[in-house]
Backbone as ProteinMPNN parsed JSONL, in Angstrom:
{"seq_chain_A": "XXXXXXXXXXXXXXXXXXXXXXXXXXXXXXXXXXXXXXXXXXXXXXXXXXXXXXXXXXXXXXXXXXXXXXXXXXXXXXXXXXXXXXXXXXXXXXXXXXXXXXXXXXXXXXXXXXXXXXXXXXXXXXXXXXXXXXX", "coords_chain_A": {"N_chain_A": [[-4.151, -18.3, -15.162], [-2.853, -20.813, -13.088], [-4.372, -22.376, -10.254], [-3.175, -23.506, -7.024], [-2.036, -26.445, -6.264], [-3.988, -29.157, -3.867], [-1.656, -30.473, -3.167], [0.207, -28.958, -3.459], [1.957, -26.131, -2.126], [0.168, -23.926, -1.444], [0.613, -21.034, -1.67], [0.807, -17.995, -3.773], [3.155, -18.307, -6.452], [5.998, -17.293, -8.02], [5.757, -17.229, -10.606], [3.098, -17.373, -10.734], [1.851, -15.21, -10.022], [3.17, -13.506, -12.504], [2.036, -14.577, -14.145], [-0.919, -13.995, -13.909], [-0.73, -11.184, -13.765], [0.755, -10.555, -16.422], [-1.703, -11.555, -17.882], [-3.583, -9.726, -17.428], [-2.586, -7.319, -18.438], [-2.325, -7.641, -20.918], [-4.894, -8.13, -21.88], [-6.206, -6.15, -20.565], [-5.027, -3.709, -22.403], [-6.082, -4.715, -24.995], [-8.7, -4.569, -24.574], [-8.777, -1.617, -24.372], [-7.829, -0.85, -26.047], [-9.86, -1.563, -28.517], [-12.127, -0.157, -28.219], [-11.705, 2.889, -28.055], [-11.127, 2.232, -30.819], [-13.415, 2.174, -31.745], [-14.884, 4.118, -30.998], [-12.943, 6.222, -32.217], [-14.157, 5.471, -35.263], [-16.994, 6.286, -35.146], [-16.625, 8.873, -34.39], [-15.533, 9.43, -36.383], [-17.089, 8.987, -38.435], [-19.573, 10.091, -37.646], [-18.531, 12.937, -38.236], [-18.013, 13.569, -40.596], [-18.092, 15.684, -42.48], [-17.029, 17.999, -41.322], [-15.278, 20.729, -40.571], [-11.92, 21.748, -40.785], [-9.654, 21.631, -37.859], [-8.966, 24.359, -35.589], [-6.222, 24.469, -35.063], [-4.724, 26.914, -33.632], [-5.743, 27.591, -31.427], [-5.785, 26.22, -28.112], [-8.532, 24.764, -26.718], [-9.297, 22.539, -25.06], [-11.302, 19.907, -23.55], [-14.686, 19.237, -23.182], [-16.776, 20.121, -20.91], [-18.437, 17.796, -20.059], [-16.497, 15.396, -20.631], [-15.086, 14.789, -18.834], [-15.599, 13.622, -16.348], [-15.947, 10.832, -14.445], [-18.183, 9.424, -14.557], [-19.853, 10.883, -16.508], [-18.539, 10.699, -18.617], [-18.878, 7.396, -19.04], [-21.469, 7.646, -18.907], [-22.054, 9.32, -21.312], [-20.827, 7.204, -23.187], [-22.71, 4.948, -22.912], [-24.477, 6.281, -24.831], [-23.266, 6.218, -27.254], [-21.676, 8.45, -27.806], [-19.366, 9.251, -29.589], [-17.451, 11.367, -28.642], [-16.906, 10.527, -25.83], [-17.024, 7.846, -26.026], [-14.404, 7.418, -26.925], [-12.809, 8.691, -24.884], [-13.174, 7.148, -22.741], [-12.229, 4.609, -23.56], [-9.524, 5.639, -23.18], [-9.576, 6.173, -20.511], [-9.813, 3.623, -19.657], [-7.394, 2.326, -20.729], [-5.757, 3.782, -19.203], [-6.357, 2.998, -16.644], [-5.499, 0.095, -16.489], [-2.838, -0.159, -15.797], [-2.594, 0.406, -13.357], [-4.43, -1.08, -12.244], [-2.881, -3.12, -12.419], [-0.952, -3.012, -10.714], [-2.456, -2.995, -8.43], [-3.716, -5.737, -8.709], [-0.894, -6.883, -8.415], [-0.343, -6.33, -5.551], [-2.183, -7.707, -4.051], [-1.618, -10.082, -5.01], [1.352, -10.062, -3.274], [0.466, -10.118, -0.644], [-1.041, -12.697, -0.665], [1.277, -14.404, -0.821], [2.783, -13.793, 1.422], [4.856, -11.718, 1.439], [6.424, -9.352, 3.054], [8.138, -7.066, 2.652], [7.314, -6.558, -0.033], [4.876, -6.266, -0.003], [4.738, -3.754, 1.379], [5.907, -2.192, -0.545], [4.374, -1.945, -2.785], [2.066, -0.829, -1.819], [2.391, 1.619, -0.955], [3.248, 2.499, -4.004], [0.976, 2.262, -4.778], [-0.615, 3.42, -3.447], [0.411, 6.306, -4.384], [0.048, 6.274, -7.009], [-2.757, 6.12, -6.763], [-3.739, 8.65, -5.355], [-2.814, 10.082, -7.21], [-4.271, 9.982, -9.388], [-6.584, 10.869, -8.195], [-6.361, 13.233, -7.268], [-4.464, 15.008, -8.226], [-5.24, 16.075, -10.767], [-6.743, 19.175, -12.399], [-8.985, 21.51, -10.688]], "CA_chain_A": [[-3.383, -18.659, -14.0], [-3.299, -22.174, -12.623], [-4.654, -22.226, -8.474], [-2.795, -24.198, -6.405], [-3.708, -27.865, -6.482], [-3.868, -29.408, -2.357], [-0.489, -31.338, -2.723], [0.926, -27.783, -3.752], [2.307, -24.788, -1.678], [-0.793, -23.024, -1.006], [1.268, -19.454, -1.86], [1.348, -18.411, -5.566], [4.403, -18.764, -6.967], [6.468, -15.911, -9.157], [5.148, -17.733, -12.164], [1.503, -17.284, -11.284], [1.955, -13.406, -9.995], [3.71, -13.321, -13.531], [0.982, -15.442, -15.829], [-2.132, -13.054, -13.895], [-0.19, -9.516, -13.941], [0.542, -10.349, -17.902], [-2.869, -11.383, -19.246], [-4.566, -8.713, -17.278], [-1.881, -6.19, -19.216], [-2.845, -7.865, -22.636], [-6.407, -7.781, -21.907], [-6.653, -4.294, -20.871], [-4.89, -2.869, -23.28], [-6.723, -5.08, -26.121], [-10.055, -4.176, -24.174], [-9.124, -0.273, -24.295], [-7.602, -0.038, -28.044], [-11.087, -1.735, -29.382], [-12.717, 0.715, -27.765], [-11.026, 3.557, -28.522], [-10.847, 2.86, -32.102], [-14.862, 2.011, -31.984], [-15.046, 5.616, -30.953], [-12.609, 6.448, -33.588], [-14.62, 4.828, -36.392], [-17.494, 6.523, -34.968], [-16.281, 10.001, -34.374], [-15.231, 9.919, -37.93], [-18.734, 8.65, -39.413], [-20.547, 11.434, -37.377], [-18.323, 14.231, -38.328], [-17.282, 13.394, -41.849], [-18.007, 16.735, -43.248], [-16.663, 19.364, -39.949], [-14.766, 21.787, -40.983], [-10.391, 21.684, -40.383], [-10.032, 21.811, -36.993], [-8.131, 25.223, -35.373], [-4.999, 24.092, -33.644], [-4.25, 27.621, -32.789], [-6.488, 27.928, -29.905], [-6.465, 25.26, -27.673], [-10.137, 24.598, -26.559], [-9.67, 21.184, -24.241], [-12.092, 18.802, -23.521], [-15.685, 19.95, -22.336], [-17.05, 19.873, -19.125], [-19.028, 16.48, -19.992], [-15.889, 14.571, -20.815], [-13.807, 15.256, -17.979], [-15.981, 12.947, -15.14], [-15.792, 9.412, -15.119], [-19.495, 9.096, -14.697], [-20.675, 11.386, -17.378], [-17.918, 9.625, -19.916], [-19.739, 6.295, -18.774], [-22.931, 7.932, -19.5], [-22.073, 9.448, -22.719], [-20.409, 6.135, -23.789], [-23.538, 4.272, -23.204], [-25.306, 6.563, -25.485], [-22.875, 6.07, -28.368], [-21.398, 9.558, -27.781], [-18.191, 9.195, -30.092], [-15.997, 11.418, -27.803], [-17.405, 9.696, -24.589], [-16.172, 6.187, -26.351], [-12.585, 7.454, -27.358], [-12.548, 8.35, -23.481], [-13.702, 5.567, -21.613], [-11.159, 3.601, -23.921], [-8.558, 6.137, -22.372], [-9.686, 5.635, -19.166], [-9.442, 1.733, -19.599], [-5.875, 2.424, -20.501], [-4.732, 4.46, -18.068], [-6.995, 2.091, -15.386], [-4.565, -1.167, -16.657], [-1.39, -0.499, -14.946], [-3.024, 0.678, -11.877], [-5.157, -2.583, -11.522], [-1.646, -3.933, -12.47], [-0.581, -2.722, -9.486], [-3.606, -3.752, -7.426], [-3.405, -7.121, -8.437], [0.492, -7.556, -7.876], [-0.623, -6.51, -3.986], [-3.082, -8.584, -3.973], [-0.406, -11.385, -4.905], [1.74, -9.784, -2.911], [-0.24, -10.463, 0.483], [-1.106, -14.431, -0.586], [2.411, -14.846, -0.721], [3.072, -13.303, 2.625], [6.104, -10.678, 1.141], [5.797, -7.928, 3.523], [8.665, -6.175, 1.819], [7.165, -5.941, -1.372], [3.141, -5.668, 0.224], [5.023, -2.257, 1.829], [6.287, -0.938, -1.315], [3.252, -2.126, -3.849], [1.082, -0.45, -0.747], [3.153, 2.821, -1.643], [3.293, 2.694, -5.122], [-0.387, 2.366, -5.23], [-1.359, 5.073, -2.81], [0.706, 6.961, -4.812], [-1.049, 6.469, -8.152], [-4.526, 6.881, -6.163], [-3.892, 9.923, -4.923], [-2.374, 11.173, -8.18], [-5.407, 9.998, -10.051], [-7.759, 11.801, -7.354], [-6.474, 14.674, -6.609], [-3.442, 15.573, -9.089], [-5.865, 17.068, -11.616], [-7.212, 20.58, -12.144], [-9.88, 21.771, -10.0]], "C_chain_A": [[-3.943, -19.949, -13.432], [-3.521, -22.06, -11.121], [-3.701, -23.233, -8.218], [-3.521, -25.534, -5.868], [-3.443, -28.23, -4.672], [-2.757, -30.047, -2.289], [0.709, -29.818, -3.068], [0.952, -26.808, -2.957], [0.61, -23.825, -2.075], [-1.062, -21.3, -1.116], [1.029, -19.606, -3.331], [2.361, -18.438, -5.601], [4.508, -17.314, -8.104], [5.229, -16.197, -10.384], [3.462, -17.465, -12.29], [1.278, -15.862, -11.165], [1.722, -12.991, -12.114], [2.377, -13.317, -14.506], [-0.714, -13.975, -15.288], [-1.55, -11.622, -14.349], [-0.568, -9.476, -15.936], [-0.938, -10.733, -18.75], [-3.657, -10.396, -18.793], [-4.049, -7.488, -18.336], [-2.427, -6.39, -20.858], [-4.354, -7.703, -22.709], [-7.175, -6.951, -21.464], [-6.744, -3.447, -22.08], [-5.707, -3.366, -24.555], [-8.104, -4.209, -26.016], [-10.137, -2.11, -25.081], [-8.819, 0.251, -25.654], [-9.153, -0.808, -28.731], [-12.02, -0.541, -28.977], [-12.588, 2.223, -27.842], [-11.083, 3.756, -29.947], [-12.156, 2.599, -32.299], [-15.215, 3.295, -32.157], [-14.225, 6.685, -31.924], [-13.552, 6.274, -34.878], [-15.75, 5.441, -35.829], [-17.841, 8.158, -35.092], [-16.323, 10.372, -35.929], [-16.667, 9.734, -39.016], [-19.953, 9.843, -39.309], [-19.961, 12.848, -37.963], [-17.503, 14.428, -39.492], [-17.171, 14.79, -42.943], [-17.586, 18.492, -42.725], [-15.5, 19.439, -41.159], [-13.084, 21.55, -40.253], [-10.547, 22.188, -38.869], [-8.645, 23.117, -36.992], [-7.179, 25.122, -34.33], [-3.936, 25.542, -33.674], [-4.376, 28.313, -31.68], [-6.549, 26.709, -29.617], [-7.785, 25.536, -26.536], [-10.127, 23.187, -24.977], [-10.704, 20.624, -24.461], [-13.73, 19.638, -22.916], [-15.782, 18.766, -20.997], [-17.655, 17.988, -18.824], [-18.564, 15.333, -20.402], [-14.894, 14.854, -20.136], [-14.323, 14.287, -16.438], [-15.767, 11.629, -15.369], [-17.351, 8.922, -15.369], [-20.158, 9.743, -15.408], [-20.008, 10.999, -18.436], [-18.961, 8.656, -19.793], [-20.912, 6.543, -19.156], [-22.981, 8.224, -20.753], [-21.77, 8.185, -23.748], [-21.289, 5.099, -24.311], [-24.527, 4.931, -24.12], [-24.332, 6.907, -26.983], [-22.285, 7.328, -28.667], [-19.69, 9.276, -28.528], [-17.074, 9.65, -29.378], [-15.958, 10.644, -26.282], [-16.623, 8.713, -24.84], [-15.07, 6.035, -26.442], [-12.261, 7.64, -25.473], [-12.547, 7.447, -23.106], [-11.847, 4.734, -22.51], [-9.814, 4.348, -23.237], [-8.456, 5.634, -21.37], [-9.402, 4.739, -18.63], [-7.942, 1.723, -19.88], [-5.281, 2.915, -19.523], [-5.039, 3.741, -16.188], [-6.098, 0.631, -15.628], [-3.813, -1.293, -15.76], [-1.781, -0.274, -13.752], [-3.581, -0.21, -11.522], [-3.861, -3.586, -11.716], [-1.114, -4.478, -10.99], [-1.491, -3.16, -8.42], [-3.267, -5.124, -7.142], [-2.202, -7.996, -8.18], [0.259, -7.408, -6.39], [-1.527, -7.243, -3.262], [-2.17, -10.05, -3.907], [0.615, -11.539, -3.924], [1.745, -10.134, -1.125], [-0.263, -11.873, 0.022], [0.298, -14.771, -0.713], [3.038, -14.113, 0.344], [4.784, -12.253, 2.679], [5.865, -9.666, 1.321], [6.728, -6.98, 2.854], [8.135, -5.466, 0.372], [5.533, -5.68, -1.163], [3.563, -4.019, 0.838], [4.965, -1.459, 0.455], [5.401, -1.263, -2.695], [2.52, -1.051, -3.133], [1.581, 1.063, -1.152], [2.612, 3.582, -2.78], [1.244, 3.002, -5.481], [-1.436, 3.477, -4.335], [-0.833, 6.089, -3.452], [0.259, 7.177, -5.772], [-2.611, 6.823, -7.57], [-4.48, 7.959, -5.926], [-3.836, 11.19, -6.375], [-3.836, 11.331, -8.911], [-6.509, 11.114, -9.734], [-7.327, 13.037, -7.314], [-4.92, 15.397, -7.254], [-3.531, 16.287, -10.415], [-5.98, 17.999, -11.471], [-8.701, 20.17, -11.68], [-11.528, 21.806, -10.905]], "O_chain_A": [[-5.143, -20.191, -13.297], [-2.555, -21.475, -10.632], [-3.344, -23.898, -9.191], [-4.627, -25.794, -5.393], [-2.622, -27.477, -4.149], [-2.586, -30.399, -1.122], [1.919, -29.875, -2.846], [-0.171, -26.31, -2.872], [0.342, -23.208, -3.106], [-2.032, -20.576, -0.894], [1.005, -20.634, -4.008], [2.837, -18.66, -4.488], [3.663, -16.64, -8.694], [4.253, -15.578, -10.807], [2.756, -17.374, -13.294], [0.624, -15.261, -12.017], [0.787, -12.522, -12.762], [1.896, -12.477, -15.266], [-1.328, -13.292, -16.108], [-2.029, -11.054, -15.33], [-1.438, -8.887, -16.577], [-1.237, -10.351, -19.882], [-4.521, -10.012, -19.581], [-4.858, -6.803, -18.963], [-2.792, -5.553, -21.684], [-4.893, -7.126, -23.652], [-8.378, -6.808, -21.682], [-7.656, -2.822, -22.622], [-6.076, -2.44, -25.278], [-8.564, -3.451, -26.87], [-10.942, -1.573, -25.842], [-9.237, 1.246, -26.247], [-9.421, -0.223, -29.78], [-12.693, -0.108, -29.913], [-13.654, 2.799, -27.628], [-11.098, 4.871, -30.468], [-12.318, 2.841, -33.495], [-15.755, 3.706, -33.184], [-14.709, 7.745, -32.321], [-13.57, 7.301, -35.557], [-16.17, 4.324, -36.129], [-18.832, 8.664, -35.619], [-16.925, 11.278, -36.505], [-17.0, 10.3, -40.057], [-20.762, 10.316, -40.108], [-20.726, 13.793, -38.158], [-16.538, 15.191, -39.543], [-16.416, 14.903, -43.908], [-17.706, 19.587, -43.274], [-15.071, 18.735, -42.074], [-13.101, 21.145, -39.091], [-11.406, 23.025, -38.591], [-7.702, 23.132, -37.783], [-7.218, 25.502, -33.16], [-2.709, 25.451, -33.724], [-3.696, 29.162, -31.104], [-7.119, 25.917, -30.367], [-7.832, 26.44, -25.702], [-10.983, 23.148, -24.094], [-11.195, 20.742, -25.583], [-13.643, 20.646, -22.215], [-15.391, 17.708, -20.503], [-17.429, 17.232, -17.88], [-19.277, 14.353, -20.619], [-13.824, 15.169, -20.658], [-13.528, 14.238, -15.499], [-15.4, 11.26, -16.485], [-17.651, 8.139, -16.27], [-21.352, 9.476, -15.266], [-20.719, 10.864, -19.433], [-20.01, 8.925, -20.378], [-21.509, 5.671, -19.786], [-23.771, 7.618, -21.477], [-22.292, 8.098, -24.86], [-21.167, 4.477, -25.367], [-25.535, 4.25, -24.313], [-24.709, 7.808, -27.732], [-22.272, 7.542, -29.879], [-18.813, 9.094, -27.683], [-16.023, 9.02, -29.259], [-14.903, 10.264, -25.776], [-15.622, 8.505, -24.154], [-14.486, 4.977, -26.208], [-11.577, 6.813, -24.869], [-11.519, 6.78, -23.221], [-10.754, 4.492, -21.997], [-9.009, 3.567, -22.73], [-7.595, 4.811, -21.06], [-8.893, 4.644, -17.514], [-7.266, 1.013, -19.136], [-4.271, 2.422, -19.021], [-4.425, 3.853, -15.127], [-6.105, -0.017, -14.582], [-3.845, -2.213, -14.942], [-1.151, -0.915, -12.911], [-3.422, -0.453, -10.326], [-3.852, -4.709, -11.211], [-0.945, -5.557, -10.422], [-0.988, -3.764, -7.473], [-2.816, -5.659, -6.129], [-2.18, -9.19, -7.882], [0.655, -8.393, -5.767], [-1.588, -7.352, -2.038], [-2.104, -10.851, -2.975], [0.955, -12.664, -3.558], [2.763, -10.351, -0.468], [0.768, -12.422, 0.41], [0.325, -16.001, -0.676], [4.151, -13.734, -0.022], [5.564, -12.138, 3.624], [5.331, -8.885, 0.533], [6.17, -5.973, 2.417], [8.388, -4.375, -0.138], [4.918, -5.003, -1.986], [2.712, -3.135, 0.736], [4.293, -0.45, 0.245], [5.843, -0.754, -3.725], [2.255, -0.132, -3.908], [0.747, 1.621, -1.864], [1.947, 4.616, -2.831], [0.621, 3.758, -6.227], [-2.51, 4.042, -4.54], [-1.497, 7.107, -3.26], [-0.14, 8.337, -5.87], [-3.38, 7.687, -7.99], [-5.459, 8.545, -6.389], [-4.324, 12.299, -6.591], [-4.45, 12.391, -9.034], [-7.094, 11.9, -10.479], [-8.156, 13.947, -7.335], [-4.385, 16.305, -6.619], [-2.643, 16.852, -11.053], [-5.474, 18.386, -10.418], [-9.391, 19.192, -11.969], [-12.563, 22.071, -10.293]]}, "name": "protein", "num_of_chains": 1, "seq": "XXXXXXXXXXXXXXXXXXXXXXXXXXXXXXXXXXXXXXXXXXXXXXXXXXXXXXXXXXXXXXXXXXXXXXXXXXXXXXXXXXXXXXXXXXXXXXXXXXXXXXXXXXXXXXXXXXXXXXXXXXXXXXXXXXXXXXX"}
């Protein structure tokens, strides 16, 4: 994104909303599929000789891949399912900083109509995030 030079409107402009929103979207999602398939390629190196897995009980996730700060911890210790998380996490954290940073744009360009209903949209994903899980 280009700043605004001093002979220029001082607001961003669609075009720069536009140019930040889209490389943050490409450089999430790049960020969270390398990461993801690191923990892929990892998962599969550690557990090359497990046994068929039984998809007639589901089992979920354990307890130590369900926080964000014990993913983060497992991740930094090369924990294969830790790493396929986190890269989740980084996906599903994209569109929501999407959303951040369009209100963020949203305010320097003084569009209270659309700082109302970004302001919305994004209390609405926070909340879901926080508190739309199981207990």
């Amino acid at each position: 994104m280009t700043s605004p030079t001093p002979d220029h409107d001082s607001r961003w402009t669609d075009d720069d909303v536009e140019q930040l929103v889209g490389n943050w979207l490409r450089i999430g999602t790049f960020v969270a599929a390398a990461i993801t398939t690191l923990g892929g390629i990892l998962f599969l190196a550690g557990h090359s000789s497990a046994t068929a897995a039984n998809y007639h009980k589901f089992a979920g996730e354990p307890a130590q891949l369900r926080h964000v700060t014990d993913i983060v911890v497992g991740a930094f210790h090369l924990d294969s399912r830790a790493v396929i998380q986190l890269g989740l996490l980084l996906l599903i954290a994209t569109p929501v900083v999407r959303v951040a940073l369009s209100l963020m744009a949203f305010i320097a360009q003084r569009d209270k109509l659309y700082v109302a209903l970004t302001s919305i949209v994004l209390a609405i994903l926070a909340f879901s995030l926080l508190f739309g899980g199981h207990p």
